[in-house]
Structures are given as structure tokens and as C-alpha cells.
N, C-alpha and C positions, 0 to 999 in steps of 0.2 A: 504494500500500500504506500509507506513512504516511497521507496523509487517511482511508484507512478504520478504521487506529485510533485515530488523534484522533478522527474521529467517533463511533467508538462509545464513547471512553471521555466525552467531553461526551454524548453521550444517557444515558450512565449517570449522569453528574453531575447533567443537569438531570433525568429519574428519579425518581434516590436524594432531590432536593430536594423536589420535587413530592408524593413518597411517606410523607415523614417528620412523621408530627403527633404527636401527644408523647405517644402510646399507650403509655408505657411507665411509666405507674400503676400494671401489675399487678403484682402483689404490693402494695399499700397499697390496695387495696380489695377486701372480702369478698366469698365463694364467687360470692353471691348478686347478684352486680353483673360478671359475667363479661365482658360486653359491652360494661361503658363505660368511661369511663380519661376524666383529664382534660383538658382541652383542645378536649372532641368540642363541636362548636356543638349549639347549640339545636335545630334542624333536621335534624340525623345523630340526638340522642337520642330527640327523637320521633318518629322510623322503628326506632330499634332496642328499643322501648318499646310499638311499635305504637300512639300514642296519636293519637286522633281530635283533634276539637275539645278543647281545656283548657283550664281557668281557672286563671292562675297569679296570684301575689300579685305586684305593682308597688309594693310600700309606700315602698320605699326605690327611688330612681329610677337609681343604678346596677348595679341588677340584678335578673334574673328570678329565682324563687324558685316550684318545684314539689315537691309533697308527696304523698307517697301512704302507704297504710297496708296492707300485706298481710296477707292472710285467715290464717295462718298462719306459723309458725314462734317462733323469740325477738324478733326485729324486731317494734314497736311503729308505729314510722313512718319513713319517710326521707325528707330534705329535701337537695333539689339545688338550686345555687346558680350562676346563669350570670352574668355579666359582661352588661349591658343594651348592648354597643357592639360594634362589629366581627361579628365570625361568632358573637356569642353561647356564649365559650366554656366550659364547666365547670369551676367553679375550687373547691367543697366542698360536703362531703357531709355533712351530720350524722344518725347513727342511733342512729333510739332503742329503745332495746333493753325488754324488758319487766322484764328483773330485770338490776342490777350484776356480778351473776358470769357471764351470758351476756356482757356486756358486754367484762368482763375474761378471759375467754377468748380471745374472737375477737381483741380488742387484744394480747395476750399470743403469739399464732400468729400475727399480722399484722406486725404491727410489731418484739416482740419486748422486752425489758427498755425503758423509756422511759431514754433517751439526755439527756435535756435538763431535768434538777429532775425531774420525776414527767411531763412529757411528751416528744415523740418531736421531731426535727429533725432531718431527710436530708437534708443538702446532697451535691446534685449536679449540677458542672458543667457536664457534657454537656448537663444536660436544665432541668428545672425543680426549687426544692425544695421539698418535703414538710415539714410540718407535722400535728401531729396533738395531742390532750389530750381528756381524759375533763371530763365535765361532766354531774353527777347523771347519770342512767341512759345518757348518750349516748356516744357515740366522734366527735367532730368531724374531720375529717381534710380537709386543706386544701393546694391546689396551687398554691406563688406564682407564678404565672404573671404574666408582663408583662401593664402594663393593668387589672388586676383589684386591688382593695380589698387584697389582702393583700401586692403588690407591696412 
């Protein structure tokens, strides 16, 4: 009896380990990005993107750098930013919005009063922290994740 609940409680530890990627972005990123959170590799966003072949920019050699522009809405462009090592992981987003007060909206519902001079900083523990600030039309928001530039 005891081996059967030590064993189950280790298959739940290794599990809960196995299971845990740092999907826990949402809320710091809008409606219209439901799907990704930061942390996701290179590889998980271009299945959840559904993206063929792509050309992304290498300009700067620690990291990948993919941009797209939708047909529609206040968004202008969005630019993801992966970490060029390990699983390729997502570590910011910058969106560019077409007018400032679309901008300042969604910043305003997202985030909430800026916490830090005029931009935002979540520290937390558990997880990774957030960062975020406005820059002419855009909303940058940034995940310091170990490994990554903004470490």
C-alpha cells in the first residue's frame, strides 16, 4: 500500500514537472494572441500559427525574429522574438498598433495603471517576470526569461 502511494505521488511529481512551461503569460498578452504565452519554442508557434515554410530575420545572431501584418483590425504588425538557442523560446512581443489610443486601450485593460515611471514590471516569483512600455505606436511586452537578452 505505501509503494502504491509513493508511487503515485512521484508520477504526479514527475507529471506536474514534465507538464509545467510557463504558459502562464495570459493575461499580459492580447485577445488576439490567445494561443501563445511565453516560453513556447519556435517549433510549438509554428504549428499553433499554422505557418509553412518562413522567412524570418537573423540580423542579430541571438535571436529569431518573425513578423506578420494582419489584414485587419487596430494591429498594424506584430513582431515575435525567440531566443536563437535551446528550444527556441519566446521571450517578446512588440505590437504595433495603427493609432496610440488603440494602443492605450488594450495597454490600459492589459496590464492596467503602469507600475514602474510610465511602464509596467511584474515580478513574479513563481514564474518569470514581465516587463512591458509603450514606444510611439507600439506596446512592447517582454518575458525575462533565463537565457534570453532580457535576462
Amino acid at each position: 500500500m505505501k509503494k502504491s502511494i509513493l508511487l503515485l505521488l512521484l508520477s504526479a511529481f514527475v507529471f506536474a514537472g514534465f507538464s509545467q512551461k510557463p504558459k502562464d503569460s495570459k493575461g499580459f498578452l492580447p485577445k488576439e494572441m490567445k494561443k501563445l504565452y511565453f516560453g513556447m519554442s519556435w517549433e510549438e508557434f509554428q504549428k499553433v500559427k499554422k505557418l509553412g515554410m518562413v522567412e524570418v530575420s537573423t540580423i542579430m545572431e541571438f535571436r529569431i525574429e518573425y513578423s506578420e501584418e494582419p489584414e485587419k483590425g487596430n494591429i498594424k504588425k506584430i513582431t515575435w522574438y525567440f531566443d536563437a538557442e535551446g528550444d527556441f523560446p519566446m521571450y517578446e512581443v512588440i505590437i504595433d498598433y495603427h493609432e496610440a489610443d488603440a494602443r492605450d486601450q488594450v495597454a490600459d485593460k492589459l496590464l492596467g495603471p503602469p507600475n514602474d515611471g510610465e511602464d509596467w514590471y511584474f515580478e513574479r516569483p513563481e514564474s518569470f517576470n514581465i516587463k512591458a512600455w509603450k514606444f510611439n505606436n507600439k506596446l512592447v511586452i517582454v518575458a525575462v526569461l533565463e537565457g534570453t537578452e532580457w535576462e
